[in-house]
mmJSON file of the N, C-alpha and C atoms, coordinates in Angstrom:
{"data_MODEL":{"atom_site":{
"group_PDB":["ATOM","ATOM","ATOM","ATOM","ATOM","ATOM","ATOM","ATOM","ATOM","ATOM","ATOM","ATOM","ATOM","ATOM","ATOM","ATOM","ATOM","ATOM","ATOM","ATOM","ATOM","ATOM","ATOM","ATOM","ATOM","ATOM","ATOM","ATOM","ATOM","ATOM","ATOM","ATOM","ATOM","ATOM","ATOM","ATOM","ATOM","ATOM","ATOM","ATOM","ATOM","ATOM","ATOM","ATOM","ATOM","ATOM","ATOM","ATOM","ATOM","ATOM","ATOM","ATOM","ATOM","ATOM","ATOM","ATOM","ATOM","ATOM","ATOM","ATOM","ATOM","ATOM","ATOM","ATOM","ATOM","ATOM","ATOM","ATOM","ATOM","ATOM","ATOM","ATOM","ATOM","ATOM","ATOM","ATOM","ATOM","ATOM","ATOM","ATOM","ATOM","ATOM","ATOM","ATOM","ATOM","ATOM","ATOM","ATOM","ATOM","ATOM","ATOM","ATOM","ATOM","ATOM","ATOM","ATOM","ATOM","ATOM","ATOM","ATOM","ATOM","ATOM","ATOM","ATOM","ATOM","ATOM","ATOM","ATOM","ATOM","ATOM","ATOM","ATOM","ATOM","ATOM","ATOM","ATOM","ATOM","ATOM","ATOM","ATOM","ATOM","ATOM","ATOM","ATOM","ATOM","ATOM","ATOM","ATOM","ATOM","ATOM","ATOM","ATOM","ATOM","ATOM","ATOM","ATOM","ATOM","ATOM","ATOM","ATOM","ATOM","ATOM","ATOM","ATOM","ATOM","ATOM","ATOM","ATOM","ATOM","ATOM","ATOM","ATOM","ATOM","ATOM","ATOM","ATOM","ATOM","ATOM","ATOM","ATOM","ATOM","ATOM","ATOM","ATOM","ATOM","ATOM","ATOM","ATOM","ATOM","ATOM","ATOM","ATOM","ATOM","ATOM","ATOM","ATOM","ATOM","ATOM","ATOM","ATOM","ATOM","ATOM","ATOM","ATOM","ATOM","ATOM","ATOM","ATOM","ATOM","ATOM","ATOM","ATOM","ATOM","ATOM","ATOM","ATOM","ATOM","ATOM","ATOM","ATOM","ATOM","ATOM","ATOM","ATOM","ATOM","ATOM","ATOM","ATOM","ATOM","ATOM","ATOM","ATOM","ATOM"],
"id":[1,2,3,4,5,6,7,8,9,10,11,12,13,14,15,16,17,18,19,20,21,22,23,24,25,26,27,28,29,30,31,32,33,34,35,36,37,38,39,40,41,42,43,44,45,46,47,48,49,50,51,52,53,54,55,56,57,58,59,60,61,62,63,64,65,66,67,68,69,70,71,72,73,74,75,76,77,78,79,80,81,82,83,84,85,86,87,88,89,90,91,92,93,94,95,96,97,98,99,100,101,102,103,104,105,106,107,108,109,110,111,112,113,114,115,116,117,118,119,120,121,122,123,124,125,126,127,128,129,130,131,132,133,134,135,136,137,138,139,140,141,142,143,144,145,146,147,148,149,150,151,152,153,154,155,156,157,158,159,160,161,162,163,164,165,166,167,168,169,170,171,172,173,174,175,176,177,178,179,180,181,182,183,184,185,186,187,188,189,190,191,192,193,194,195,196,197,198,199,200,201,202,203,204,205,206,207,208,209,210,211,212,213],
"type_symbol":["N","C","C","N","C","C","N","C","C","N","C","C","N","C","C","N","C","C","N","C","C","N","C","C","N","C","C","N","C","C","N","C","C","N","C","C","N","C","C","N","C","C","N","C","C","N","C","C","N","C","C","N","C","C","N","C","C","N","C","C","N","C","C","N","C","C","N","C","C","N","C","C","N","C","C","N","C","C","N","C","C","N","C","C","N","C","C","N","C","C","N","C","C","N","C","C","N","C","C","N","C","C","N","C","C","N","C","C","N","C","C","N","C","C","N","C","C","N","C","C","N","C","C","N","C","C","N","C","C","N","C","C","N","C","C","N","C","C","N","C","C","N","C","C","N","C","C","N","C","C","N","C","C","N","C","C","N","C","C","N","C","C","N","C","C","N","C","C","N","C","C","N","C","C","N","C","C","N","C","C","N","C","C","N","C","C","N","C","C","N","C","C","N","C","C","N","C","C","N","C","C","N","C","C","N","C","C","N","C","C","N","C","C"],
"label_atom_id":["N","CA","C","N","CA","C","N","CA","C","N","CA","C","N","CA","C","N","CA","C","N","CA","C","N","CA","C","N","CA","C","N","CA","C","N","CA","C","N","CA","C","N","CA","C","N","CA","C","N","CA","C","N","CA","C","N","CA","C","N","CA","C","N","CA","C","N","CA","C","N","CA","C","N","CA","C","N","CA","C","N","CA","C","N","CA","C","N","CA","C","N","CA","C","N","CA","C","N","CA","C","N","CA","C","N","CA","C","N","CA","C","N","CA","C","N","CA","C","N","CA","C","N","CA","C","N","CA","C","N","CA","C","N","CA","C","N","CA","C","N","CA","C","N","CA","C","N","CA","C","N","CA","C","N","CA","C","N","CA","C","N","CA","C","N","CA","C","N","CA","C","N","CA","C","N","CA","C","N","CA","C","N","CA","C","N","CA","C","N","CA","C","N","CA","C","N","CA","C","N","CA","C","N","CA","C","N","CA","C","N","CA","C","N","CA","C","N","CA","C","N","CA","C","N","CA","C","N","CA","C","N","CA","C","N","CA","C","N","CA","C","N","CA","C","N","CA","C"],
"label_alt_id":[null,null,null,null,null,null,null,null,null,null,null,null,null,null,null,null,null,null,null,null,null,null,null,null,null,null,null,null,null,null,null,null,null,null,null,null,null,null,null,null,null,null,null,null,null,null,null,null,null,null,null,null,null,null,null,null,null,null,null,null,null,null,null,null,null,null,null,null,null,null,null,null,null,null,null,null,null,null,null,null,null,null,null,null,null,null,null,null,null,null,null,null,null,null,null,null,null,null,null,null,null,null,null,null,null,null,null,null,null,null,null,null,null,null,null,null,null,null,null,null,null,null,null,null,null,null,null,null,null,null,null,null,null,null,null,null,null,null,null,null,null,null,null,null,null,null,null,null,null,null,null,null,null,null,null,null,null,null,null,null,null,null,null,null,null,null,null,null,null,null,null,null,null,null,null,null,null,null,null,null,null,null,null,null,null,null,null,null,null,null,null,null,null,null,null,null,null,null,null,null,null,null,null,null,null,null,null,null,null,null,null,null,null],
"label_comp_id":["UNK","UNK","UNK","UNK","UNK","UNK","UNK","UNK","UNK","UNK","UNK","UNK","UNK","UNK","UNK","UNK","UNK","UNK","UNK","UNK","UNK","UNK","UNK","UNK","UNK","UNK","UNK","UNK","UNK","UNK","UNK","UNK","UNK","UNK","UNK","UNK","UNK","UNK","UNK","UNK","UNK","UNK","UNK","UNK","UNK","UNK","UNK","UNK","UNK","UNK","UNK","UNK","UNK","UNK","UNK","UNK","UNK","UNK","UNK","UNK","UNK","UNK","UNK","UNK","UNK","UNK","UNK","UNK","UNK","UNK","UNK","UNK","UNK","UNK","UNK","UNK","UNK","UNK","UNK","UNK","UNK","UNK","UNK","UNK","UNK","UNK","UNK","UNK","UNK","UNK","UNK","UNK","UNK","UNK","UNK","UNK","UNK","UNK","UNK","UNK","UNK","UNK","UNK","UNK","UNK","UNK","UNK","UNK","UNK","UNK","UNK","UNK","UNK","UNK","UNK","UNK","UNK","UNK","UNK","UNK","UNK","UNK","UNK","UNK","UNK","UNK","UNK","UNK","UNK","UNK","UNK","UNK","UNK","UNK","UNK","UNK","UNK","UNK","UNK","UNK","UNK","UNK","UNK","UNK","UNK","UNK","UNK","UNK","UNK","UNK","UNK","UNK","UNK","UNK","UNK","UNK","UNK","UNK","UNK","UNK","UNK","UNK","UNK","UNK","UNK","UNK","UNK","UNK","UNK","UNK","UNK","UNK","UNK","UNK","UNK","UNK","UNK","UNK","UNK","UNK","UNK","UNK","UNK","UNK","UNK","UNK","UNK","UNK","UNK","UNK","UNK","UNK","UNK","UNK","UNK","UNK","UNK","UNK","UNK","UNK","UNK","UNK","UNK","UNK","UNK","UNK","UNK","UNK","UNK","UNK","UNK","UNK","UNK"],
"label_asym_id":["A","A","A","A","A","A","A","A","A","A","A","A","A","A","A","A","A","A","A","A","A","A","A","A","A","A","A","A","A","A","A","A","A","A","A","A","A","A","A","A","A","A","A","A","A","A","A","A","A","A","A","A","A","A","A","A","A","A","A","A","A","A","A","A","A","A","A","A","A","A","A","A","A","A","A","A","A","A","A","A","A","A","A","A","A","A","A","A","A","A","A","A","A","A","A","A","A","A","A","A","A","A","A","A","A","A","A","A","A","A","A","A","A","A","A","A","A","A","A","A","A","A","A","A","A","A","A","A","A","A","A","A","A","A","A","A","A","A","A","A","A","A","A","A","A","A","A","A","A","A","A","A","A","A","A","A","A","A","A","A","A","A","A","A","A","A","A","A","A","A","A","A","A","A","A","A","A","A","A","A","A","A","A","A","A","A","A","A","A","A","A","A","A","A","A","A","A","A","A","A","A","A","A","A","A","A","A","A","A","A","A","A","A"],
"label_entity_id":["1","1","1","1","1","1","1","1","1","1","1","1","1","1","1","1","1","1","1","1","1","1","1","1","1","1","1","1","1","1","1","1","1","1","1","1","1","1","1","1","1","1","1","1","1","1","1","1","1","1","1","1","1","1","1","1","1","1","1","1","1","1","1","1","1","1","1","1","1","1","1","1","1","1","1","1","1","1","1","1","1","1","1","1","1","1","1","1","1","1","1","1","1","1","1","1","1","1","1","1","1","1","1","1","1","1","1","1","1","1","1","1","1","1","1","1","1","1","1","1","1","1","1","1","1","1","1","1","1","1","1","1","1","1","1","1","1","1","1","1","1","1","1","1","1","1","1","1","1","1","1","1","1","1","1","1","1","1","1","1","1","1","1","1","1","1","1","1","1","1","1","1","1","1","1","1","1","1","1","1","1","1","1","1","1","1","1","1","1","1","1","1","1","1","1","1","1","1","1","1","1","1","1","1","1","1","1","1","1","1","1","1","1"],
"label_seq_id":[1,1,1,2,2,2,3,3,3,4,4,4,5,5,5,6,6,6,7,7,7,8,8,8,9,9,9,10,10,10,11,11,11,12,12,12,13,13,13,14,14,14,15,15,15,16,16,16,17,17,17,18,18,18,19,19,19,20,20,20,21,21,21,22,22,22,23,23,23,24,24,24,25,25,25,26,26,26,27,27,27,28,28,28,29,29,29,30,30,30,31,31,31,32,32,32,33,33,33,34,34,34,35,35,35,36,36,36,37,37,37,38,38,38,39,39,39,40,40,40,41,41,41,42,42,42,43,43,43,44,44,44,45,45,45,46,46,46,47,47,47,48,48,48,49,49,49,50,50,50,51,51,51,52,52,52,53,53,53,54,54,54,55,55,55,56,56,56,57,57,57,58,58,58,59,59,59,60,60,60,61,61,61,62,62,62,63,63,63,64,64,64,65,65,65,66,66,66,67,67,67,68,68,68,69,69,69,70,70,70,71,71,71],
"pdbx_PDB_ins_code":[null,null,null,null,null,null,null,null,null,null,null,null,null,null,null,null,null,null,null,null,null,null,null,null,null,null,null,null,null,null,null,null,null,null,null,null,null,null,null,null,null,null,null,null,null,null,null,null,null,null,null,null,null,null,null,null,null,null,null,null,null,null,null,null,null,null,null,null,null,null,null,null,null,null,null,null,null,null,null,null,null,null,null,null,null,null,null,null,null,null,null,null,null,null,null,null,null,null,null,null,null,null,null,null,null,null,null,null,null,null,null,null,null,null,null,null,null,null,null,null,null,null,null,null,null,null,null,null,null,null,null,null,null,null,null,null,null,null,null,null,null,null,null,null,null,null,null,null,null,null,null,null,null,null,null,null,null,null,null,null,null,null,null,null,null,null,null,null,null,null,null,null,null,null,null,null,null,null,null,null,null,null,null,null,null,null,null,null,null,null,null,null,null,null,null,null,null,null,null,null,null,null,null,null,null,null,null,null,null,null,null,null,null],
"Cartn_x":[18.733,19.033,19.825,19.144,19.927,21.36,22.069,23.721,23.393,23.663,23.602,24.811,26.163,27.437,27.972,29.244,29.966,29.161,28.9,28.836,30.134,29.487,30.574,30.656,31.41,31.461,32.082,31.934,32.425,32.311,33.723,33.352,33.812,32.692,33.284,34.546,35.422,36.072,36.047,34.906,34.229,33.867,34.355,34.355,32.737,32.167,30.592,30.503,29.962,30.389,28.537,29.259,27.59,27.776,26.975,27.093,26.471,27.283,26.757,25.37,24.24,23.157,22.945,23.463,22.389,22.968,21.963,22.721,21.537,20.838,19.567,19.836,18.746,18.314,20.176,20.59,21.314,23.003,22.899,23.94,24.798,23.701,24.93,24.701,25.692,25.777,24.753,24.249,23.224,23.656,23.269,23.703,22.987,23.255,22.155,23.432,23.174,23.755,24.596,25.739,26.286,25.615,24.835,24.164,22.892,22.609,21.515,21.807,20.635,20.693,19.564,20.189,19.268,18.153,18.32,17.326,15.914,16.247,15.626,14.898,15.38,14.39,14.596,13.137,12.488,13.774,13.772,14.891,14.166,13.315,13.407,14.575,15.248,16.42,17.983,17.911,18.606,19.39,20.602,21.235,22.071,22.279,22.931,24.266,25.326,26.641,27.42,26.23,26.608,26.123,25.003,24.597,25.391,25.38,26.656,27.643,28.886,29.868,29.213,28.533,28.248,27.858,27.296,27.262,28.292,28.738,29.916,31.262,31.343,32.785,32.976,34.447,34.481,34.596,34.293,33.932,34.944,35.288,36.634,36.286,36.451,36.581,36.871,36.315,36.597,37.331,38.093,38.681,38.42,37.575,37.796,38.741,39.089,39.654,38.322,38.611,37.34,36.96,35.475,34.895,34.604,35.22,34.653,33.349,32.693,31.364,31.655,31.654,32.112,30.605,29.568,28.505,28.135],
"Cartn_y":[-24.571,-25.852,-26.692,-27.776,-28.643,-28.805,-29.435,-30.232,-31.379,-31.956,-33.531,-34.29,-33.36,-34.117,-33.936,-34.967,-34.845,-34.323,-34.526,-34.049,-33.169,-32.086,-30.714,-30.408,-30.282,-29.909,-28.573,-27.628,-25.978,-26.216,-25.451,-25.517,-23.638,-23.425,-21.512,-21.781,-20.671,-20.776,-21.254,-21.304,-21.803,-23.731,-24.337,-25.768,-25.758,-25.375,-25.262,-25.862,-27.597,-27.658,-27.501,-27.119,-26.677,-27.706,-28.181,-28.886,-27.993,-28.002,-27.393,-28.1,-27.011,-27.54,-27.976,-26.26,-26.483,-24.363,-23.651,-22.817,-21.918,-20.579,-19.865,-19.29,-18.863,-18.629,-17.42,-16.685,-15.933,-16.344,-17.969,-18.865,-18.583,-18.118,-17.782,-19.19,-19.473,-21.169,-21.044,-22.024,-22.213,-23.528,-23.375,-24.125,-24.986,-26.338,-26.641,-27.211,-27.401,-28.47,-29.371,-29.965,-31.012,-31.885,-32.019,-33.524,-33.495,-33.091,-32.74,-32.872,-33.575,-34.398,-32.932,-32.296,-30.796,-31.56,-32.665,-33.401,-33.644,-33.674,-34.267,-33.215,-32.147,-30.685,-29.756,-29.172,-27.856,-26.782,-26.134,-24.788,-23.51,-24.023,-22.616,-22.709,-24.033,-23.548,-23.671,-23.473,-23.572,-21.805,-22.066,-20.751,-20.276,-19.117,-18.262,-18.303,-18.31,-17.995,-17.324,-16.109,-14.066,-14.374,-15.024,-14.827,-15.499,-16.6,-17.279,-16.497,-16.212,-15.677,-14.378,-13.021,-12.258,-12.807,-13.916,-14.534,-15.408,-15.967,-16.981,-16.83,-16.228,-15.871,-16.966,-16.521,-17.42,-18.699,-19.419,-20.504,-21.699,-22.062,-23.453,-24.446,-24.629,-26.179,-27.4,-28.391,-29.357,-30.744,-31.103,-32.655,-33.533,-34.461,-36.068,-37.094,-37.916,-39.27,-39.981,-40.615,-40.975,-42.629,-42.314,-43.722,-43.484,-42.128,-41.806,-40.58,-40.814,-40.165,-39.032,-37.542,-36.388,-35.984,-36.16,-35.724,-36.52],
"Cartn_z":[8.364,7.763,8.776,9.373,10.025,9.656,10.572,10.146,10.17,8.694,8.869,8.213,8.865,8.317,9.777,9.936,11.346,12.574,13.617,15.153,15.262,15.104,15.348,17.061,17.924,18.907,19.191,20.039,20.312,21.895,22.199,23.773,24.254,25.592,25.632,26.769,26.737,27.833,29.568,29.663,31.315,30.631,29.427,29.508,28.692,28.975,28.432,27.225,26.246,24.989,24.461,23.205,22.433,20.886,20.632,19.237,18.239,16.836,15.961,15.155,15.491,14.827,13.469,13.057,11.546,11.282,10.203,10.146,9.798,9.71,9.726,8.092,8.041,6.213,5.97,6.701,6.669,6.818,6.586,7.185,8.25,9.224,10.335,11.077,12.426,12.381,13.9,13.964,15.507,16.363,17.708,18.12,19.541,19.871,21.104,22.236,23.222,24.301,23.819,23.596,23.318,23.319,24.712,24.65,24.546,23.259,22.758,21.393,20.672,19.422,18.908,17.943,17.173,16.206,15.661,15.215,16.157,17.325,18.45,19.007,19.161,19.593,18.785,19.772,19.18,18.711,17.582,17.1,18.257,18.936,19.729,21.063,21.029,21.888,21.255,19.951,19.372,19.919,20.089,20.152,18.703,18.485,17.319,17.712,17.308,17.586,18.113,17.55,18.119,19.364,19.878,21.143,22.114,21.744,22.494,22.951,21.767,21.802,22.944,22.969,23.952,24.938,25.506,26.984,27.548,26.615,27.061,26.365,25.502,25.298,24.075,23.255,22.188,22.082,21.156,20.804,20.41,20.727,20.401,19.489,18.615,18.376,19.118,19.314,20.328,19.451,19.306,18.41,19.22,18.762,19.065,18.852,19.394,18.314,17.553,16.443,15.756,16.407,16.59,17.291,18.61,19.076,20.534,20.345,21.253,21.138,21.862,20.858,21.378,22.641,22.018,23.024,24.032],
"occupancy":[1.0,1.0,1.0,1.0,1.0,1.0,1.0,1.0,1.0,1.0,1.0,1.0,1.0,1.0,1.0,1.0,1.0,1.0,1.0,1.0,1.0,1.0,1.0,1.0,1.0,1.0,1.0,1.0,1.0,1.0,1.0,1.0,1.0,1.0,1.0,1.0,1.0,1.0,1.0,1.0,1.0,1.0,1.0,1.0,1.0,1.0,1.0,1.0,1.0,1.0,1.0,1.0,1.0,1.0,1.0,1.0,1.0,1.0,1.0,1.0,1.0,1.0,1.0,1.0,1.0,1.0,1.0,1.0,1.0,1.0,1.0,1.0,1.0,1.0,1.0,1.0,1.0,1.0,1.0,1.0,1.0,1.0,1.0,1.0,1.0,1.0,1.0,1.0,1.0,1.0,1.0,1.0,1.0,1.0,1.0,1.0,1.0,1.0,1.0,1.0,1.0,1.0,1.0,1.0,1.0,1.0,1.0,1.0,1.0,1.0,1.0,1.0,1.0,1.0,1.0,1.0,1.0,1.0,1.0,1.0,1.0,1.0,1.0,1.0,1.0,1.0,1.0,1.0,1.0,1.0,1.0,1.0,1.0,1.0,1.0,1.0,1.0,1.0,1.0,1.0,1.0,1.0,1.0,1.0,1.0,1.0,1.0,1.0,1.0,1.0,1.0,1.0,1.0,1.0,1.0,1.0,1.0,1.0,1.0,1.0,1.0,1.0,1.0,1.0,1.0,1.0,1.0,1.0,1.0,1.0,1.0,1.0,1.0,1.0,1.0,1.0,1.0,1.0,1.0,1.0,1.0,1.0,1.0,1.0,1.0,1.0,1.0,1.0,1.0,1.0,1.0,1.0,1.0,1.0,1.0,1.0,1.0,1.0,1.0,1.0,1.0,1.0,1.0,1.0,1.0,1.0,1.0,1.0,1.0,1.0,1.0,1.0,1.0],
"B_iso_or_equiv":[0.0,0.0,0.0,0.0,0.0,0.0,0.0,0.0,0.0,0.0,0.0,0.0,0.0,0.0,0.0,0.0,0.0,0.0,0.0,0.0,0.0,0.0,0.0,0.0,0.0,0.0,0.0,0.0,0.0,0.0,0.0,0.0,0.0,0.0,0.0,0.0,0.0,0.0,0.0,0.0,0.0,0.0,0.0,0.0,0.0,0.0,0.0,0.0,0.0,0.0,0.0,0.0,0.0,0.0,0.0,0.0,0.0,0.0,0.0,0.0,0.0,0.0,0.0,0.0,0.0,0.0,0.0,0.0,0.0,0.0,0.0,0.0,0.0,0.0,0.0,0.0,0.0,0.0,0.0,0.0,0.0,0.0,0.0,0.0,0.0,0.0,0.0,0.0,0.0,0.0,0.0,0.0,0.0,0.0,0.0,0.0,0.0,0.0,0.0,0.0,0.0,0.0,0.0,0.0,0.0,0.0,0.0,0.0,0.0,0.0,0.0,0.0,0.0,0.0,0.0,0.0,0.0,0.0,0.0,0.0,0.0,0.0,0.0,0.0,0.0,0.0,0.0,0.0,0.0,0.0,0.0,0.0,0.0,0.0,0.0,0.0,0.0,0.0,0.0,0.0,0.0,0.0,0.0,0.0,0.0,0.0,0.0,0.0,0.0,0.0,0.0,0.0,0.0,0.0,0.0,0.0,0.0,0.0,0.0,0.0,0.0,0.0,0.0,0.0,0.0,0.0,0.0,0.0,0.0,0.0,0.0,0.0,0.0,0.0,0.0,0.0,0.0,0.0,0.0,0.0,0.0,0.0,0.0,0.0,0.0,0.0,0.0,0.0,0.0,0.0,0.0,0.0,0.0,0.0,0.0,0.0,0.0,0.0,0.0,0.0,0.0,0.0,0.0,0.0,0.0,0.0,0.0,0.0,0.0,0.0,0.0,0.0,0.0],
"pdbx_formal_charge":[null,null,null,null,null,null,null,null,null,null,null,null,null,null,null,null,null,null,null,null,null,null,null,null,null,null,null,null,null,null,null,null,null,null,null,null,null,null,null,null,null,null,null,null,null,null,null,null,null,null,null,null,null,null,null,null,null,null,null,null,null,null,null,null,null,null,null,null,null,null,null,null,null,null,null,null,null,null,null,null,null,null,null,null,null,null,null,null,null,null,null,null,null,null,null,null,null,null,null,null,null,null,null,null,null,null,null,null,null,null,null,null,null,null,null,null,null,null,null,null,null,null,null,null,null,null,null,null,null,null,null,null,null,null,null,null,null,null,null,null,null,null,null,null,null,null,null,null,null,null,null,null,null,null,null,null,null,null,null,null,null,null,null,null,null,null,null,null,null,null,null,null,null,null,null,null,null,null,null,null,null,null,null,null,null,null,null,null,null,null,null,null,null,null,null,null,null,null,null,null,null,null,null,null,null,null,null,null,null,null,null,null,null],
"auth_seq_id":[1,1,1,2,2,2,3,3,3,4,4,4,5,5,5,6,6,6,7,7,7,8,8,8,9,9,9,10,10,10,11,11,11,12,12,12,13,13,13,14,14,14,15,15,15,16,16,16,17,17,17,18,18,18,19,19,19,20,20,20,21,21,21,22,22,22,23,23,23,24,24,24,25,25,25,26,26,26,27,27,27,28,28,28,29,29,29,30,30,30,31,31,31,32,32,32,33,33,33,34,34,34,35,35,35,36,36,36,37,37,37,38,38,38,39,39,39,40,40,40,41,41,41,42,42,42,43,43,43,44,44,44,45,45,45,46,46,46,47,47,47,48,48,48,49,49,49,50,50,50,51,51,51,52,52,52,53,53,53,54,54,54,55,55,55,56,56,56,57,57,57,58,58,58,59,59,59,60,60,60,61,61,61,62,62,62,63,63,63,64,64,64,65,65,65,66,66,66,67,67,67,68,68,68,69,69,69,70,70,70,71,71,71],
"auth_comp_id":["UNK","UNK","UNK","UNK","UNK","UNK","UNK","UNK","UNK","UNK","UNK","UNK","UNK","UNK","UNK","UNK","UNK","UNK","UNK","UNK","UNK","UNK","UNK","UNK","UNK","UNK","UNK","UNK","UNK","UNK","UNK","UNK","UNK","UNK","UNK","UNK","UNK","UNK","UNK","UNK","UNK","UNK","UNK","UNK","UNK","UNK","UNK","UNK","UNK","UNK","UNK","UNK","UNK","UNK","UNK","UNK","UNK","UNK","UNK","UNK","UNK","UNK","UNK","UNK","UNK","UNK","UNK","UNK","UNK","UNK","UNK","UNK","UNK","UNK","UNK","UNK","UNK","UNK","UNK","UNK","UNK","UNK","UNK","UNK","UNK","UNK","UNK","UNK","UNK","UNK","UNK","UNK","UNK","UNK","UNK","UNK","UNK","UNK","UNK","UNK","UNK","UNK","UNK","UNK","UNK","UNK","UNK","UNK","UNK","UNK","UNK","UNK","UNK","UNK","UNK","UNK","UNK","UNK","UNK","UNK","UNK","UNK","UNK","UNK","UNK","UNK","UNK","UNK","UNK","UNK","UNK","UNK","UNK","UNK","UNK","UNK","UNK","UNK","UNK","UNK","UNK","UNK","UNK","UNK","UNK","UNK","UNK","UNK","UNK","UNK","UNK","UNK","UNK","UNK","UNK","UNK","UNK","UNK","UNK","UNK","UNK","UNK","UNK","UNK","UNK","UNK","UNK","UNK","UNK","UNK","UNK","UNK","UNK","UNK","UNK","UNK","UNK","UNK","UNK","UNK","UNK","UNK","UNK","UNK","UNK","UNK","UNK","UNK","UNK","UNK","UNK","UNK","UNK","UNK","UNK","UNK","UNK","UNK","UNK","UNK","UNK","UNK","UNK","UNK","UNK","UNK","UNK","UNK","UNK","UNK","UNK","UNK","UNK"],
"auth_asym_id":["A","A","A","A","A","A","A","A","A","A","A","A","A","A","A","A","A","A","A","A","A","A","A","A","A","A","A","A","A","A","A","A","A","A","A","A","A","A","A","A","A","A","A","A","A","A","A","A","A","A","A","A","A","A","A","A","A","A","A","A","A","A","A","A","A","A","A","A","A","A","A","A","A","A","A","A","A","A","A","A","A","A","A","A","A","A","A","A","A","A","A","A","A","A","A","A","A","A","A","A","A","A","A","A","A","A","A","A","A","A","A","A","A","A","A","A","A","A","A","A","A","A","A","A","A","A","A","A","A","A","A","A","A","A","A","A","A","A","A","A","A","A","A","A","A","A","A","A","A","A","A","A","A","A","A","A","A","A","A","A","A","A","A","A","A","A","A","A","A","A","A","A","A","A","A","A","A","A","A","A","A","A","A","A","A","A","A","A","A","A","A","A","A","A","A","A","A","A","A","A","A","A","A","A","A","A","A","A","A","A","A","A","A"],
"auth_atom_id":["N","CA","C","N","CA","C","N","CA","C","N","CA","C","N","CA","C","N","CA","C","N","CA","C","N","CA","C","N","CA","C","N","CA","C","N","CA","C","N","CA","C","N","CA","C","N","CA","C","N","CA","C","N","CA","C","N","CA","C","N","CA","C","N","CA","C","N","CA","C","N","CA","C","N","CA","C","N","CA","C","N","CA","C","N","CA","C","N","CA","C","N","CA","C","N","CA","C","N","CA","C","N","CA","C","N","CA","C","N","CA","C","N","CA","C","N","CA","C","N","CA","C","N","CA","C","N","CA","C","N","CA","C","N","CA","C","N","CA","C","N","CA","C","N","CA","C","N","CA","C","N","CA","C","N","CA","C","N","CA","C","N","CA","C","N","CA","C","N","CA","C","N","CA","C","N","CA","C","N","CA","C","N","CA","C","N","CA","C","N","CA","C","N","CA","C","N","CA","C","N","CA","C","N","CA","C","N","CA","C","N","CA","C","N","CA","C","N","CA","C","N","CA","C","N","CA","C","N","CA","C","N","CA","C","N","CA","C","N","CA","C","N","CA","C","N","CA","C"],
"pdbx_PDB_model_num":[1,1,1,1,1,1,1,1,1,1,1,1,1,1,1,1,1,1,1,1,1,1,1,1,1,1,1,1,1,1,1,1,1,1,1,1,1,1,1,1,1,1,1,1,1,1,1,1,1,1,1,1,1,1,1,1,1,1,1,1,1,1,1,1,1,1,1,1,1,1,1,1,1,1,1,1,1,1,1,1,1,1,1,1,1,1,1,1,1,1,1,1,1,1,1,1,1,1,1,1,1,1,1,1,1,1,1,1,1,1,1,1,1,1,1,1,1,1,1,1,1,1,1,1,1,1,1,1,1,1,1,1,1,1,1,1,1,1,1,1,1,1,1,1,1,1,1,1,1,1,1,1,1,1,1,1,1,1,1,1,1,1,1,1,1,1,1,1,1,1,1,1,1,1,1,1,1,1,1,1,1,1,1,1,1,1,1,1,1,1,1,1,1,1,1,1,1,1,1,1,1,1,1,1,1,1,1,1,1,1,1,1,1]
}}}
């Protein structure tokens, strides 16, 4: 299921930011490129969370100020 509330941003420890997509029948959360609109592409590069987290390490929350374009 897509995300179609807020532009969620996650960044891994090496700076790397991933936007939260959307979430798989099992609600685990998925994820694409920051600057990458998940509306816009294919879910086959959508990444899983677990996979992430085992290649790049955990996941941050990123805060904006509101009106600035996190991606």
């Amino acid at each position: 299921m897509p995300n179609t509330t807020a532009v969620e941003i996650f960044q891994t420890p090496e700076g790397k930011q991933w936007r939260l997509a959307g979430t798989d029948s099992y609600d685990d959360r998925l994820f694409v490129p920051a600057h990458l609109d998940p509306a816009k592409v294919s879910r086959l590069v959508w990444a899983s969370e677990d996979f992430l987290r085992s290649e790049l390490g955990e996941l941050t929350a990123v805060t904006t100020d509101l009106g600035q374009d996190a991606a």
